[in-house]
C-alpha positions, -999 to +999 in steps of 0.1 A: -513+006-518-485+030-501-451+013-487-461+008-452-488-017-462-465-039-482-434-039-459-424-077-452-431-087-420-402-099-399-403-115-364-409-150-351-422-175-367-455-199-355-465-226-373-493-255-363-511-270-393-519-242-421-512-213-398-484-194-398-482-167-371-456-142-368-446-122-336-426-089-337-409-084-302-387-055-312-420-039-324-441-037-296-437-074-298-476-071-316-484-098-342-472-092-375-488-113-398-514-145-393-516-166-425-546-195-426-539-214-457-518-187-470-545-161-463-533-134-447-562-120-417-540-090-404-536-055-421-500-050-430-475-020-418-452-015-391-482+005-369-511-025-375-510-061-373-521-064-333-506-048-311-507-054-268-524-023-250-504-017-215-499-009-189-536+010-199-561+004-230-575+033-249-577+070-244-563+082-206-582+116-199-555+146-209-528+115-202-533+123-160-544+096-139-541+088-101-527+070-073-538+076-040-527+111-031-510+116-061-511+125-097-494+110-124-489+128-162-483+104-189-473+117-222-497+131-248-498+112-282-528+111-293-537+153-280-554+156-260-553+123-243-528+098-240-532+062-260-528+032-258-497+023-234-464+019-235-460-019-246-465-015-286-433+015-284-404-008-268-388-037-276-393-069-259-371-093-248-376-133-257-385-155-224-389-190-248-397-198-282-404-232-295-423-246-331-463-233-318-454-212-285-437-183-276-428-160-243-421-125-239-411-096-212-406-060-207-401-041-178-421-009-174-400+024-171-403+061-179-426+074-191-443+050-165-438+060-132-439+025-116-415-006-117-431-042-129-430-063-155-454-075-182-453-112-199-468-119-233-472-151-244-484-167-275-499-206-279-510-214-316-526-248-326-538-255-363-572-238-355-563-210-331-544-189-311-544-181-275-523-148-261-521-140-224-512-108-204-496-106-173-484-073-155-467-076-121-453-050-097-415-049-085-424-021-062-456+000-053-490-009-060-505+008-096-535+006-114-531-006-148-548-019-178-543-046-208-554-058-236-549-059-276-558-043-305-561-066-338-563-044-372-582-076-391-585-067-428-620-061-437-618-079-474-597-107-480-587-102-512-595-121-543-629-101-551-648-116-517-670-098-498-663-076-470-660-092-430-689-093-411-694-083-375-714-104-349-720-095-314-744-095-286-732-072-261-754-060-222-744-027-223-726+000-244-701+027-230-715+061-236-688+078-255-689+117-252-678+143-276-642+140-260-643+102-270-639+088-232-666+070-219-696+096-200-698+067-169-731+061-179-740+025-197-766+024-226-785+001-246-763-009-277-764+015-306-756+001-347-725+010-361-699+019-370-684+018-341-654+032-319-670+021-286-665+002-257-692-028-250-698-048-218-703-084-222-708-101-183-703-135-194-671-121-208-660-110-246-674-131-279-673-114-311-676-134-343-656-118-375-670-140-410-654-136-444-685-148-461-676-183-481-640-178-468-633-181-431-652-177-398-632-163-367-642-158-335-626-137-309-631-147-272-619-135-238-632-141-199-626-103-198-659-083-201-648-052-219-643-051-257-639-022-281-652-024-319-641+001-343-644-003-374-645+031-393-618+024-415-622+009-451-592-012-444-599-031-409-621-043-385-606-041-351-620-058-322-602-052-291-606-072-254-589-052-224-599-057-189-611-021-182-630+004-204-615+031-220-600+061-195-601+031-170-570+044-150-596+070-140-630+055-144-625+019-132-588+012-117-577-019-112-542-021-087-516-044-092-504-058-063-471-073-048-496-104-045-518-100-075-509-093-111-528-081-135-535-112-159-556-113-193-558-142-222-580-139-252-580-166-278-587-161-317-605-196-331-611-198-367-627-225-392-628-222-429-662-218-452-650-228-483 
């Protein structure tokens, strides 16, 4: 196990029954641990946990998307596209904390090109946890993107078996050879996955620890990715575009309409 997997995690601190849920705002204010009955679900390390995608989700083509007449380069981190967003790089700034919920903001800047704001917030009861998105403009009208992107650790621990993924999804992404989606929508292929799924009647994945814990991972967005090529994690991530979606399906944020997302985590043990 190397460093970065066993570095404590620090933060704010949830708590609502036997969970224990742990927010790190001046790291991309992404969750950094969630303990059920002392079990910890989340992989560990400073770059996992689960971190908010904004203002877009995914791979942006070569990191160049547009705005009406004009054309916009974002940095490239992940060559040749850009990944990902901005959100899980900066600090955040605390709105309100209390013993279950907590707030946060950030204001979009460079590399960005726009002005706004995005709210996270975080609402945890003894047998789940909801997290909402909102991005707003202070300016000019942008297409943007959100979502998350949970690293859930694919074995528990204590010699159990490995997580097991459950889905029924309309329509897969097709995913060329650059990894952005082709535009076109096909019937859904067996893993493993690092692909974008549509689900209409909006995201509900189901994550069981056999004889351990069941957790289910629900949005009203439509869009979810599943990876899970690692030996480590299972990620399943809701956003409210597909991957490149700045190009392929933009959504503007508006002086009168925000960009808003919520996805919920509910869990139940098996034991």
């Amino acid at each position: 196990m190397t460093t970065e997997d066993t570095t404590e995690t620090k933060g704010v601190r949830l708590t609502a029954g036997d969970a224990e849920l742990t927010v790190s705002p001046e790291n991309g204010c992404r969750i950094g641990s969630l303990r059920i009955g002392g079990t910890e679900l989340l992989r560990q390390g400073p770059r996992f946990g689960s971190f908010p995608m904004v203002p877009w989700c995914g791979r942006t083509a070569l990191g160049r998307f547009r705005n009406g007449g004009r054309t916009h380069q974002l940095p490239i981190n992940s060559p040749p596209h850009a990944i990902h967003g901005t959100g899980r790089n900066v600090a955040w700034a605390p709105a309100s904390t209390g013993r279950s919920s907590a707030a946060f903001t950030y204001d979009l800047a460079d590399p960005w090109p726009y002005e706004g704001r995005v709210t996270q917030s975080f609402e945890l009861s003894p047998d789940s946890l909801t997290v909402t998105m909102s991005v707003e403009t202070e300016g000019d009208s942008f297409p943007a993107q959100a979502g998350w992107h949970p690293w859930f650790l694919r074995n528990l621990g204590d010699g159990g078996p490995d997580a097991e993924i459950a889905f029924d999804a309309a329509w897969q992404e097709e995913r060329g050879e650059d990894h952005l989606p082709t535009g076109r929508r096909i019937a859904p292929k067996p893993g493993p996955w690092d692909d974008c799924f549509g689900m209409p009647q909006g995201v509900d994945v189901t994550l069981t620890w056999p004889g351990r814990l069941e957790l289910k991972v629900t949005s009203r967005t439509e869009w979810v990715v599943v990876y899970d090529e690692q030996a480590e994690a299972v990620c399943v991530e809701p956003q409210s575009g597909p991957p490149n979606g700045l190009n392929l399906l933009p959504r503007l944020v508006t002086p009168i309409e925000p960009l808003e997302i919520a996805m919920t985590w509910s869990w139940r043990t098996l034991a």
